[in-house]
VEXDREN-2710 file (C-alpha; in Angstrom, 1 decimal):
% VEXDREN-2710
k/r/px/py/pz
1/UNK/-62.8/-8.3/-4.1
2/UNK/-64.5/-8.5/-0.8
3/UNK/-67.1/-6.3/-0.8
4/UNK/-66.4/-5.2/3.3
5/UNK/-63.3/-3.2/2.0
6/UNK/-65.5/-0.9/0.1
7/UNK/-66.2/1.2/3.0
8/UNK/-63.4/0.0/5.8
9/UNK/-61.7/1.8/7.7
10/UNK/-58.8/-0.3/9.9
11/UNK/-57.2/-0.2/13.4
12/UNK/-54.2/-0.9/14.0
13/UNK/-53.9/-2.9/17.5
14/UNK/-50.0/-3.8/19.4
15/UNK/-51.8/-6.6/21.4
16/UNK/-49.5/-6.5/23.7
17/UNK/-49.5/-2.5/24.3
18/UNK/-53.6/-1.8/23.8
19/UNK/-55.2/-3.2/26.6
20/UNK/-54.5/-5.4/29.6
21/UNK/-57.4/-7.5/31.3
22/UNK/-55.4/-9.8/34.0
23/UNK/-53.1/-7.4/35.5
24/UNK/-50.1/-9.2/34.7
25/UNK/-48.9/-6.5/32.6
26/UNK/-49.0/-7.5/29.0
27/UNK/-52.3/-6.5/26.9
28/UNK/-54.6/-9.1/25.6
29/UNK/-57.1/-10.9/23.8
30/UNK/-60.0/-10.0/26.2
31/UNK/-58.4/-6.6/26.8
32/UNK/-59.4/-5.9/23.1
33/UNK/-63.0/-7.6/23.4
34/UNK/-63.3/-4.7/26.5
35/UNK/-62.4/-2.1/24.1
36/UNK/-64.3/-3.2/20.7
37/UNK/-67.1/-0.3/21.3
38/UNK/-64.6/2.3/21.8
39/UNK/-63.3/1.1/18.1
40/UNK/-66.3/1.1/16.7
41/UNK/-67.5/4.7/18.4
42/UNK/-64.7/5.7/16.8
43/UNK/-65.9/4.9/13.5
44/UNK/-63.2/2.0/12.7
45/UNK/-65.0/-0.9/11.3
46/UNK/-61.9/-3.4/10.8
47/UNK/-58.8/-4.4/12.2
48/UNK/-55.2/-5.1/12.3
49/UNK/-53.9/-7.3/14.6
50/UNK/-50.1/-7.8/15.2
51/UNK/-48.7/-11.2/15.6
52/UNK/-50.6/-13.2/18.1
53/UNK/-48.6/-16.6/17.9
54/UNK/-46.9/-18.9/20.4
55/UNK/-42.7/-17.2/20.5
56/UNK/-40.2/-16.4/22.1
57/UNK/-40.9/-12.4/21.3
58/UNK/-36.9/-11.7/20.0
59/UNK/-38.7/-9.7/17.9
60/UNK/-42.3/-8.9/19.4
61/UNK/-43.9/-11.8/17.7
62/UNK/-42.5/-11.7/14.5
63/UNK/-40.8/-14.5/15.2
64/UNK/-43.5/-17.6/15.1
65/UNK/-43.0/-21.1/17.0
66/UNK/-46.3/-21.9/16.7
67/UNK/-48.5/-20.5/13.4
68/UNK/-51.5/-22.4/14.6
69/UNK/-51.5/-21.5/18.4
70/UNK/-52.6/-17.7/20.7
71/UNK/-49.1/-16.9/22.7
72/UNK/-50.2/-17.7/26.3
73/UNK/-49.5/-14.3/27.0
74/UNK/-52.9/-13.0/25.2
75/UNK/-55.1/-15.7/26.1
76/UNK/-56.0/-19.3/24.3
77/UNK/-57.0/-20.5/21.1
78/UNK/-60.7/-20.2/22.5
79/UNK/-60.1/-16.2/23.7
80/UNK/-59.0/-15.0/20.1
81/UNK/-62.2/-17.3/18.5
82/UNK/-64.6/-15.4/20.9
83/UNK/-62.8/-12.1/19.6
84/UNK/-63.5/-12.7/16.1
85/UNK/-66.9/-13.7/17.3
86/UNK/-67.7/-10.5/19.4
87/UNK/-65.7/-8.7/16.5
88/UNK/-68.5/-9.9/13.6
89/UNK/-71.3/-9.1/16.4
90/UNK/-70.5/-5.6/16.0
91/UNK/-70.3/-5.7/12.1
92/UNK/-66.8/-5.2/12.1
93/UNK/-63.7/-7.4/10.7
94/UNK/-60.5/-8.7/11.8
95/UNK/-57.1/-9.3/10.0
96/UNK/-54.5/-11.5/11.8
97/UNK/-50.7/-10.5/10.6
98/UNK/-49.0/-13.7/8.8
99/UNK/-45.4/-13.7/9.2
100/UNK/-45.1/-15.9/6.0
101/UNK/-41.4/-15.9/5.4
102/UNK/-39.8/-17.1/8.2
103/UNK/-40.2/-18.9/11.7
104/UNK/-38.3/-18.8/15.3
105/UNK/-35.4/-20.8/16.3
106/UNK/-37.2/-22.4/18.4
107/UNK/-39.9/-23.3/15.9
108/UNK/-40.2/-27.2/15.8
109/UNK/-40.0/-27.4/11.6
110/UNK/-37.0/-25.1/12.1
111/UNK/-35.3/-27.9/15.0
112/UNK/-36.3/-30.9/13.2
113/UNK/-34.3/-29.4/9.8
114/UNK/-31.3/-29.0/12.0
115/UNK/-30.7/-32.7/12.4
116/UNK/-28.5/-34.7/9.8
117/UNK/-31.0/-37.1/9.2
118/UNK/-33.3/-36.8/6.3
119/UNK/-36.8/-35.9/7.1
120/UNK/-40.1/-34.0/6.0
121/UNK/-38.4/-31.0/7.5
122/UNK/-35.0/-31.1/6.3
123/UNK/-35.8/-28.9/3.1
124/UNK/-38.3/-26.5/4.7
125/UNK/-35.6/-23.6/5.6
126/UNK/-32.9/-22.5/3.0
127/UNK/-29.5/-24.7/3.7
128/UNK/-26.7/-24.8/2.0
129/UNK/-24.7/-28.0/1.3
130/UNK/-21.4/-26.6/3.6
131/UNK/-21.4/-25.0/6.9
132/UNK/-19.0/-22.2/4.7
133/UNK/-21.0/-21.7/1.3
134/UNK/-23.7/-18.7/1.7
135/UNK/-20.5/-16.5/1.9
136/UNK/-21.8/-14.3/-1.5
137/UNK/-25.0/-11.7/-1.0
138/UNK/-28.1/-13.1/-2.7
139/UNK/-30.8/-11.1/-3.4
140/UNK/-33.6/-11.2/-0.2
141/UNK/-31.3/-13.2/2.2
142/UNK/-30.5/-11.2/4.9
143/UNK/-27.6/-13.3/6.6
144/UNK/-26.5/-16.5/7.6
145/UNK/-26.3/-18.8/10.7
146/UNK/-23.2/-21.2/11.1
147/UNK/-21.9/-23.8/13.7
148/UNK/-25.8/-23.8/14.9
149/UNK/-26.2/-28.1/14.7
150/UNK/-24.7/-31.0/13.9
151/UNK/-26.4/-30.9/10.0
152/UNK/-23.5/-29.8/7.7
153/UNK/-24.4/-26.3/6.0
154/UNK/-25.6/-22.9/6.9
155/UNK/-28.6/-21.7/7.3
156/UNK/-30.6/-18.3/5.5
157/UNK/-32.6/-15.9/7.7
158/UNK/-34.4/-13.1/7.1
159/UNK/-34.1/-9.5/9.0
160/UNK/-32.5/-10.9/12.9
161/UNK/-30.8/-13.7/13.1
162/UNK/-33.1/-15.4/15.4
163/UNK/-35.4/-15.6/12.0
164/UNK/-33.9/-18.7/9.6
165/UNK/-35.8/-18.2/6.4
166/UNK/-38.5/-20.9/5.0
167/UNK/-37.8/-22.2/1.5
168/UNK/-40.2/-20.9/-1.4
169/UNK/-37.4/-21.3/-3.5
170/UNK/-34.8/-19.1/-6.0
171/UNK/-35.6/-17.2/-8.9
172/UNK/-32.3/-17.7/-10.1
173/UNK/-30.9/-20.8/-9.4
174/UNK/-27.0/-20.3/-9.2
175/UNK/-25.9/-23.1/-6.3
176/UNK/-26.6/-26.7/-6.1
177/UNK/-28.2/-26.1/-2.6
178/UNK/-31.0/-23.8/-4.1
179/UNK/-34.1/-25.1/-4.9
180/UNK/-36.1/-23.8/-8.0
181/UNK/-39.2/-21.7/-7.0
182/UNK/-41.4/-24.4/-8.8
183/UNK/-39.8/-27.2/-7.6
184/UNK/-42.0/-29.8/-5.2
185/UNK/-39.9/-28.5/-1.9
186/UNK/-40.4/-25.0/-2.5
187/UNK/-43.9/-25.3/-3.3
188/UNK/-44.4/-27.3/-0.1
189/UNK/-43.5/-23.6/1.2
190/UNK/-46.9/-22.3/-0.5
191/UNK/-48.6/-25.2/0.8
192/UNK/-47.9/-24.5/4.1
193/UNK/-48.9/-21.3/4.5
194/UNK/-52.4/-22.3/2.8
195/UNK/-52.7/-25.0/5.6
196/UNK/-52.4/-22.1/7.6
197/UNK/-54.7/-19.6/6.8
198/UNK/-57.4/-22.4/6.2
199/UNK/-57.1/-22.7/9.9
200/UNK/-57.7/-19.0/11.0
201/UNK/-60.1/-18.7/8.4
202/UNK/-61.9/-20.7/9.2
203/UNK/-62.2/-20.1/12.8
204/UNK/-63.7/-16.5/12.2
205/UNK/-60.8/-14.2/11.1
206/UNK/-61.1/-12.0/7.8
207/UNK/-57.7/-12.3/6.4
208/UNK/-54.3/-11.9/7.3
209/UNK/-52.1/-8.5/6.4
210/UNK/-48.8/-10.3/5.4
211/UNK/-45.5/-9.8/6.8
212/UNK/-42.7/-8.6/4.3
213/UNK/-45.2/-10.2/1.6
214/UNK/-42.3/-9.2/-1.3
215/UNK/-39.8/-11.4/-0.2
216/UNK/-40.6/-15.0/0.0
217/UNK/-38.9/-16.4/-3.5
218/UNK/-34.6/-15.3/-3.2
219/UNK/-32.7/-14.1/-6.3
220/UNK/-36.3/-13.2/-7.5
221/UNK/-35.4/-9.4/-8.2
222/UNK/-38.1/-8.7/-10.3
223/UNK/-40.5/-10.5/-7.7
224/UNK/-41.6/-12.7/-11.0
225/UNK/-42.1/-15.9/-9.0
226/UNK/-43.0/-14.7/-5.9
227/UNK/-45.8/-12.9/-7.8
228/UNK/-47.2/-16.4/-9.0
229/UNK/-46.9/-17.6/-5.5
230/UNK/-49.4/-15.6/-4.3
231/UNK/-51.5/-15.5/-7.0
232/UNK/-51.5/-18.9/-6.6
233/UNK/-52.7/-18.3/-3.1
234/UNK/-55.5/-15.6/-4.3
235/UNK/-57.2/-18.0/-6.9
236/UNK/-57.4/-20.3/-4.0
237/UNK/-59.0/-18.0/-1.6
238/UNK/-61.5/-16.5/-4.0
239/UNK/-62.7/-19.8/-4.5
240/UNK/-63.0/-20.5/-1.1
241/UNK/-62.8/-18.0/1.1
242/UNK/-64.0/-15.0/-1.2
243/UNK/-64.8/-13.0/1.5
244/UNK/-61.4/-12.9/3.2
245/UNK/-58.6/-10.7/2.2
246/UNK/-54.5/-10.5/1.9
247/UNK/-53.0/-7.4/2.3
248/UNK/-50.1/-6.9/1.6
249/UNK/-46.1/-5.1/3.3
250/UNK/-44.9/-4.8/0.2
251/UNK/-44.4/-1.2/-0.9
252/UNK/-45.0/-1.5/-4.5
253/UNK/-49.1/-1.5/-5.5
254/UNK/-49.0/-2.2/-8.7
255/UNK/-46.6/-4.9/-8.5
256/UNK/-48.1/-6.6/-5.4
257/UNK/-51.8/-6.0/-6.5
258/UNK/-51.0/-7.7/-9.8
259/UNK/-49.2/-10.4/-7.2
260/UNK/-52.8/-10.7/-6.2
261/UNK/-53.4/-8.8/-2.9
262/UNK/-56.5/-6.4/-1.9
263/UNK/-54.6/-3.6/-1.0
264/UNK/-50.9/-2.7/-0.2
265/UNK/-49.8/0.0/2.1
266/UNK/-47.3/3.4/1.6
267/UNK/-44.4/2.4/3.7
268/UNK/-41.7/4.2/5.3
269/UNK/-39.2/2.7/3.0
270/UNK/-39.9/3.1/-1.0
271/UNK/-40.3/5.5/-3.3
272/UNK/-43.8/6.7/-2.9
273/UNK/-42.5/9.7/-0.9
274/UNK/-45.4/9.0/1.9
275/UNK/-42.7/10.3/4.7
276/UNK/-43.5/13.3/3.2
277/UNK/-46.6/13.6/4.3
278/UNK/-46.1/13.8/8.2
279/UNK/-42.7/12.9/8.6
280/UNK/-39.3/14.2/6.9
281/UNK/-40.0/17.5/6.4
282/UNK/-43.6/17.4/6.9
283/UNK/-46.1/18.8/4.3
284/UNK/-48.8/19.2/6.6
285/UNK/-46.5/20.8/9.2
286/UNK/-47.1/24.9/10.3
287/UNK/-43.3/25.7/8.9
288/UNK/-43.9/25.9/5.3
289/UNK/-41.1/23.5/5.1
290/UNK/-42.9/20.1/2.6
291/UNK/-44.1/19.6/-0.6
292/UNK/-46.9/17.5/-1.9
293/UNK/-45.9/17.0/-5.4
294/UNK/-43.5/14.8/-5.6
295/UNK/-46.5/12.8/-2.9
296/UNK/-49.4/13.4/-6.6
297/UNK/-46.7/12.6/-9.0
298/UNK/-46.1/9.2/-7.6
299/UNK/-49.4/8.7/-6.5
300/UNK/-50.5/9.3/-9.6
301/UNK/-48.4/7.0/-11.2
302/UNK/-49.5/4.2/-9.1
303/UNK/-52.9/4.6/-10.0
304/UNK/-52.7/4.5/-13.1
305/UNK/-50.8/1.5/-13.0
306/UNK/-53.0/-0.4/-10.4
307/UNK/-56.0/1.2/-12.4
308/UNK/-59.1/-0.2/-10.6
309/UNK/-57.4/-3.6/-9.6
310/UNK/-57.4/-3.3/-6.0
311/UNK/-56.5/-0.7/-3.6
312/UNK/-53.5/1.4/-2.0
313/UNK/-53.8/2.4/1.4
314/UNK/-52.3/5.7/3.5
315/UNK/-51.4/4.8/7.8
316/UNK/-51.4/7.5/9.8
317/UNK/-48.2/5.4/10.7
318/UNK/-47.4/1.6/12.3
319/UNK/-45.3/0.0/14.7
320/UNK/-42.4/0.2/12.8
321/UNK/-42.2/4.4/12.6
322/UNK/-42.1/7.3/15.3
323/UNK/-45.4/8.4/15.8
324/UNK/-47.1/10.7/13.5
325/UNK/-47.1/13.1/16.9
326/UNK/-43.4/13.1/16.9
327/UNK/-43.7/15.4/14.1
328/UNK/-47.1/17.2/13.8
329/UNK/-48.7/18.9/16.7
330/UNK/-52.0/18.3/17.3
331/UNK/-53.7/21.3/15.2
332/UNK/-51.4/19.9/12.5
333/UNK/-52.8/16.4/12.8
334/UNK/-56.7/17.7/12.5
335/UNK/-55.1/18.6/9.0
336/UNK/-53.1/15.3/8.2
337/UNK/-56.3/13.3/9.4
338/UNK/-58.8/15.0/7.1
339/UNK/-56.2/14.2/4.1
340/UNK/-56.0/10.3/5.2
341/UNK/-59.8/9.9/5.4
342/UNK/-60.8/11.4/2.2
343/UNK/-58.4/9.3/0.5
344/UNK/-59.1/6.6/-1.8
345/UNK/-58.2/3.0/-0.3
346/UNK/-58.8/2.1/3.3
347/UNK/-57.2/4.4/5.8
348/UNK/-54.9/2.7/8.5
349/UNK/-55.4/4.3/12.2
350/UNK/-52.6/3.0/14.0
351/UNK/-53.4/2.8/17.7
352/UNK/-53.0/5.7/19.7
353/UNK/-52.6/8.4/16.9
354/UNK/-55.9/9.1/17.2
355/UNK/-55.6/10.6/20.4
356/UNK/-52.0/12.4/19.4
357/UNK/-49.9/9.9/21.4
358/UNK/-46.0/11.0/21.5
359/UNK/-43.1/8.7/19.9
360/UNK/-41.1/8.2/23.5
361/UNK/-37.4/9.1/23.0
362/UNK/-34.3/6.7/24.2
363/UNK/-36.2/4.2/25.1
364/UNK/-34.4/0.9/26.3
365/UNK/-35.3/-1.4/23.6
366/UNK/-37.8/-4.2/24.0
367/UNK/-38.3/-7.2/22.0
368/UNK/-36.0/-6.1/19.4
369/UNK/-38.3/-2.7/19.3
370/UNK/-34.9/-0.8/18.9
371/UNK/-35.6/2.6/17.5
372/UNK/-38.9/1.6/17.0
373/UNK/-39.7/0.6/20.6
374/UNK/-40.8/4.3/21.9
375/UNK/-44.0/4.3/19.3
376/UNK/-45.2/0.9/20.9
377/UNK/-46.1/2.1/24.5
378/UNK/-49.5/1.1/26.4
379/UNK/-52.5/2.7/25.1
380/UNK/-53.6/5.7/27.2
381/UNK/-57.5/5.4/28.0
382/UNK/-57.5/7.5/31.2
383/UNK/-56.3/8.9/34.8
384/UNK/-56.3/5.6/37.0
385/UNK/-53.4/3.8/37.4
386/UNK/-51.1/3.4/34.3
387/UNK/-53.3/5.2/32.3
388/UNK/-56.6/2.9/32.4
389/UNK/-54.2/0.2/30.7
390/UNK/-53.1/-2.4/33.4
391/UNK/-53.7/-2.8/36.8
392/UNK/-50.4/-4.3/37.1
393/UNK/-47.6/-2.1/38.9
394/UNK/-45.2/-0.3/37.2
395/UNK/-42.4/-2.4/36.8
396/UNK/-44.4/-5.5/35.3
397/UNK/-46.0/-2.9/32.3
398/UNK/-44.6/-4.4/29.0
399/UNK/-43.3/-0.6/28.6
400/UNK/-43.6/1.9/30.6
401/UNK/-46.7/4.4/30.0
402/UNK/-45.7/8.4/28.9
403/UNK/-44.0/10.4/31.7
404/UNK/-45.2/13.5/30.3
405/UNK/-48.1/15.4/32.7
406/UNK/-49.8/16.7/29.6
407/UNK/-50.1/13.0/27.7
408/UNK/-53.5/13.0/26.1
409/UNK/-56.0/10.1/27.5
410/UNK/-59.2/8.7/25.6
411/UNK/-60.9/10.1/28.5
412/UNK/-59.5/13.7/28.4
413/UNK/-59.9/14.3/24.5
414/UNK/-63.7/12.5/24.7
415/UNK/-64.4/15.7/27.0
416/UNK/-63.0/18.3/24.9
417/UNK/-65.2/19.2/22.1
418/UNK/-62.4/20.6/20.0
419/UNK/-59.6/17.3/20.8
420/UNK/-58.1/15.6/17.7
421/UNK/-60.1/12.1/18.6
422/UNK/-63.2/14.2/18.3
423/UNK/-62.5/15.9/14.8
424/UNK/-60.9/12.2/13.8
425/UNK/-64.7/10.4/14.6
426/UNK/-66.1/13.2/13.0
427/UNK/-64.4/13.1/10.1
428/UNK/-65.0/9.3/9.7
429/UNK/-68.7/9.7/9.9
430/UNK/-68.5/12.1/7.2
431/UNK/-66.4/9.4/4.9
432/UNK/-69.2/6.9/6.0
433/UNK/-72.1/9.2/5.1
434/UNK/-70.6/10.1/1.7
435/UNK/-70.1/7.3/-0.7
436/UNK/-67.6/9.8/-2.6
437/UNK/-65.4/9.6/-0.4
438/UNK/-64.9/5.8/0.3
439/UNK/-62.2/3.2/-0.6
440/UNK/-63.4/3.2/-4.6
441/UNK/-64.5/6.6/-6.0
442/UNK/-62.4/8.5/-8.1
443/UNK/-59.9/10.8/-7.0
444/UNK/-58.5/14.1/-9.1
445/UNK/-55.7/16.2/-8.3
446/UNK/-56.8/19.8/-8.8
447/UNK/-54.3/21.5/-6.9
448/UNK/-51.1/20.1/-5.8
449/UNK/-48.1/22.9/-7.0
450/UNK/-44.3/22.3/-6.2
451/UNK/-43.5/23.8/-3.0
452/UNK/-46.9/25.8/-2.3
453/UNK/-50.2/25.8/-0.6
454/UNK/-52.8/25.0/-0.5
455/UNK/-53.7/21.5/-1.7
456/UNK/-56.9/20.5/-3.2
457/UNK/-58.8/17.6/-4.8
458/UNK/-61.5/15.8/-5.4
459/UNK/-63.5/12.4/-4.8
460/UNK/-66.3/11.5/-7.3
461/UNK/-68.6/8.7/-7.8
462/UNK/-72.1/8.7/-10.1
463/UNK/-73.9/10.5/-6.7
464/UNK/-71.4/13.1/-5.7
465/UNK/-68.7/15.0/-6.1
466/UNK/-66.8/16.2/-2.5
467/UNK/-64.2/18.5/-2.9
468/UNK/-61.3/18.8/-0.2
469/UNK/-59.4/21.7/0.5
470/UNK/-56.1/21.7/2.9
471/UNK/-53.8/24.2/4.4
472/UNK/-51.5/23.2/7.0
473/UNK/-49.2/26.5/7.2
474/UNK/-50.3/29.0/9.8
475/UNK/-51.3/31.7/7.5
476/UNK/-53.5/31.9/5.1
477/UNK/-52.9/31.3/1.5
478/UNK/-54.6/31.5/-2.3
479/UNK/-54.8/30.1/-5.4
480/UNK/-56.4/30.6/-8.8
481/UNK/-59.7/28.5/-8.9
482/UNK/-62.4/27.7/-11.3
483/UNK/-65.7/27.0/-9.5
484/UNK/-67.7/27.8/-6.7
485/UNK/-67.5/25.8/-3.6
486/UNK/-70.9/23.9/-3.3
487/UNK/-72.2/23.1/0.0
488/UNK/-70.2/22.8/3.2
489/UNK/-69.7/19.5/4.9
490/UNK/-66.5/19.8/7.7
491/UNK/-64.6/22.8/8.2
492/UNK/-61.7/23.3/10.5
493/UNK/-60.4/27.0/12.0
494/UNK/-62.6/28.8/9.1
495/UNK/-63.5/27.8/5.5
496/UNK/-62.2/28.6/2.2
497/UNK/-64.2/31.4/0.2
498/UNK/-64.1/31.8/-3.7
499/UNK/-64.1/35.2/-5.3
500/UNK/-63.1/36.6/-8.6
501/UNK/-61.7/33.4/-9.9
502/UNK/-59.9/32.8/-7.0
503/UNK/-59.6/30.6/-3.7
504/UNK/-59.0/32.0/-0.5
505/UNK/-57.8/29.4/2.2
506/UNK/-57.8/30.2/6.4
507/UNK/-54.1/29.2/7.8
508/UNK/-54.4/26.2/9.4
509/UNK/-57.7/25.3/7.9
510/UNK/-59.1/22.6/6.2
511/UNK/-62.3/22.8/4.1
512/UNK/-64.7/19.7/2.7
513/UNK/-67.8/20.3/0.6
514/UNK/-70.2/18.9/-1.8
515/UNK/-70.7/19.7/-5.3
516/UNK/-73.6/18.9/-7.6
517/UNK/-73.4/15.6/-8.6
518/UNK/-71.3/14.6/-11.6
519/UNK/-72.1/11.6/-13.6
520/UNK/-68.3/9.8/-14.4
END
């Protein structure tokens, strides 16, 4: 495994919504190069990039003409290689996001497959042999197109019908139209998306986070040969690019780590029970209302089936999800962020939540943002016009900035020694200052009841053991304990005193301190 992802720690950048540096209204490469230092002062020492390719944005990028050309919109080929270059200057790291399973309409591969004739792009997307077959559900196909071209058949796509899949093949070969997953044209597919990330690669970026990584092979329930497609990929990147790294959207760690990837993330959708956490019914919400065992149980379980193989990652949320703010106040958040950065893995920071930016209600949708499109709004750095973000007037922004007087700004929360940004960078110099505490140490579950507070763990390596201690209900709350604290590192609104066997926890507290070291 790289050894960078031992101690990262990632942002997650919305080019399009971080930072604008032409005034035209859209945020860009060189709007990111501005705000590099404010990542790193932050204490982020990696990032996420979302889809930075030449579309038609149905689907805010997601939807790829071009895999091997910047969209305009954020600058040249030449911009994003001078961001990975001022990126590496600061000792920091840079994934692109690989939308590896399907293409735009108005991809070229995708136009040249919808002629009749036979050519080297005919078999790339997932056509069926008559414009009316396709009509049963197969497993990973989302829907079909019809009547599209003159070439007889339908073709597959994947999520919005303005994405026509790209062939890796079927697990379970049913029709004469479907290819087998090893099969020359499907593994043409693999080939492809090698060609690919040899390109980036090598022009400076770190890796690529992977776009619905799970679904690549259809009828392939059991993701058995999409598995092998990737670690096909892997063994070819470890011998060449060992450095870089493929994380994965796939939900599942210990199937996609065995698949090959770094690290996969909790997401939304699953069973790991991460909306738990900040979202449905909120654990580390005031109201007494969550519960954090169902979280361990699961967690648990997904350790010991990854057990040491790679890494599973906690966001404080993405662009697909209302904001972590929609849910949690701010005090709430202090609590939430000392939980996701004592974790194992690498902690996701998704722009923005640092800060405690809102999720915007009824927002008109843009770029097929949907529901999704009020957690994607500009970045908010400060108080000159449209929030330090764009010069541009209002009604060329990409979205429209917060209407709310009250919106936090980098600015404002910088000058408030008590602002969620500030307890968020101090609680990342205290996971880079303590090796416990990193992406590999161990983690035990000392405290974690059905229904009750508080909740406490541990994180241990050979130096140190760091002991965490969380209570996000608003009054305070105790538990039987075995040992004495040790010494304090970060406390928040009081800290947790032992006595007679038991723990006594502040409401709305959290406390994090070191114990004698333990050999493992």
């Amino acid at each position: 495994m790289a050894k960078w992802l031992d101690n990262a720690v990632f942002y997650e950048i919305y080019p399009q919504s971080f930072q604008d540096s032409n005034g035209d209204g859209i945020g860009d490469f060189n709007g990111i190069l501005k705000r590099l230092d404010y990542i790193k002062n932050l204490g982020c020492n990696a990032i996420w990039m979302n889809p930075c390719f030449v579309s038609p944005f149905y689907d805010a990028g997601y939807d790829v003409t071009d895999f091997y050309e910047a969209a305009p919109r954020y600058g040249t080929n030449e911009d994003l290689k001078n961001l990975f270059n001022e990126v590496h200057k600061r000792g920091m790291h840079i994934l692109l996001d690989l939308v590896a399973g399907h293409t735009s309409l108005k991809c070229k591969w995708f136009l040249e497959s919808c002629k009749p004739e036979k050519n080297k792009y005919t078999d790339r997307f997932i056509w069926t042999h008559h414009v009316w077959e396709g009509q049963e559900p197969i497993y990973n196909i989302h829907g079909w197109l019809r009547g599209i071209s003159d070439r007889e058949g339908a073709v597959a796509t994947n999520c919005f019908s303005t994405q026509p899949a790209l062939n890796y093949g079927f697990g379970e070969v049913t029709e004469p139209w479907q290819f087998r997953a090893d099969s020359e044209e499907a593994e043409k597919g693999r080939l492809l998306l090698m060609d690919i990330m040899s390109f980036w690669i090598d022009m400076g970026c770190d890796g690529f986070r992977v776009d619905m990584a799970a679904s690549l092979v259809k009828a392939d329930p059991d993701r058995k040969w999409t598995s092998l497609l990737w670690q096909k990929i892997r063994a070819w990147m470890d011998k060449k690019y060992p450095d870089a790294v493929l994380i994965s959207e796939w939900g599942n760690p210990a199937q996609s780590l065995a698949a090959g990837f770094h690290m996969d993330f909790l997401l939304h959708t699953g069973s790991s029970h991460y909306m738990d956490l900040f979202r449905v019914n909120p654990y580390f919400s005031k109201e007494e209302k969550g519960d954090i065992s169902e979280f361990v149980k699961t967690y648990k379980k997904m350790q010991e089936a990854v057990n040491g193989n790679g890494l599973c990652c906690i966001p404080s949320g993405n662009h697909d999800m209302k904001r972590m703010r929609h849910t949690l106040d701010e005090e709430e958040m202090k609590i939430a962020f000392a939980f996701l950065l004592t974790m194992p893995g690498c902690p996701y920071i998704y722009y923005g939540d640092e800060i405690g930016m809102r999720y915007i209600e009824n927002m008109t949708s843009k770029e097929g943002g949907y529901e999704r499109t009020g957690s994607r709004t500009p970045m908010q750095w400060d108080s000159t016009t449209n929030d330090g973000f764009s010069s541009a007037s209002r009604e060329k922004l990409y979205l429209p900035t917060d209407p709310d007087i009250k919106r936090p700004t980098v600015e404002k929360q910088l000058a408030n020694t008590n602002s969620l940004l500030n307890m968020v960078k101090k609680l990342l110099v205290l996971r880079q200052s303590h090796t416990a505490l990193q992406s590999n140490a161990a983690l035990n579950f000392l405290y974690a009841m059905p229904e009750s507070y508080p909740f406490i763990y541990e994180r241990q390596n050979e130096e140190e053991t760091v002991l965490v201690i969380l209570n996000p209900v608003c009054h305070s709350v105790s538990c039987s304990f075995k040992d004495n604290l040790g010494q304090i590192l970060l406390s928040y609104n009081g800290i947790a005193s032992f006595k007679d066997g038991k723990l006594f926890v502040p409401a709305s507290s959290f406390t994090i301190c070191q114990q004698k070291p333990c050999a493992l």
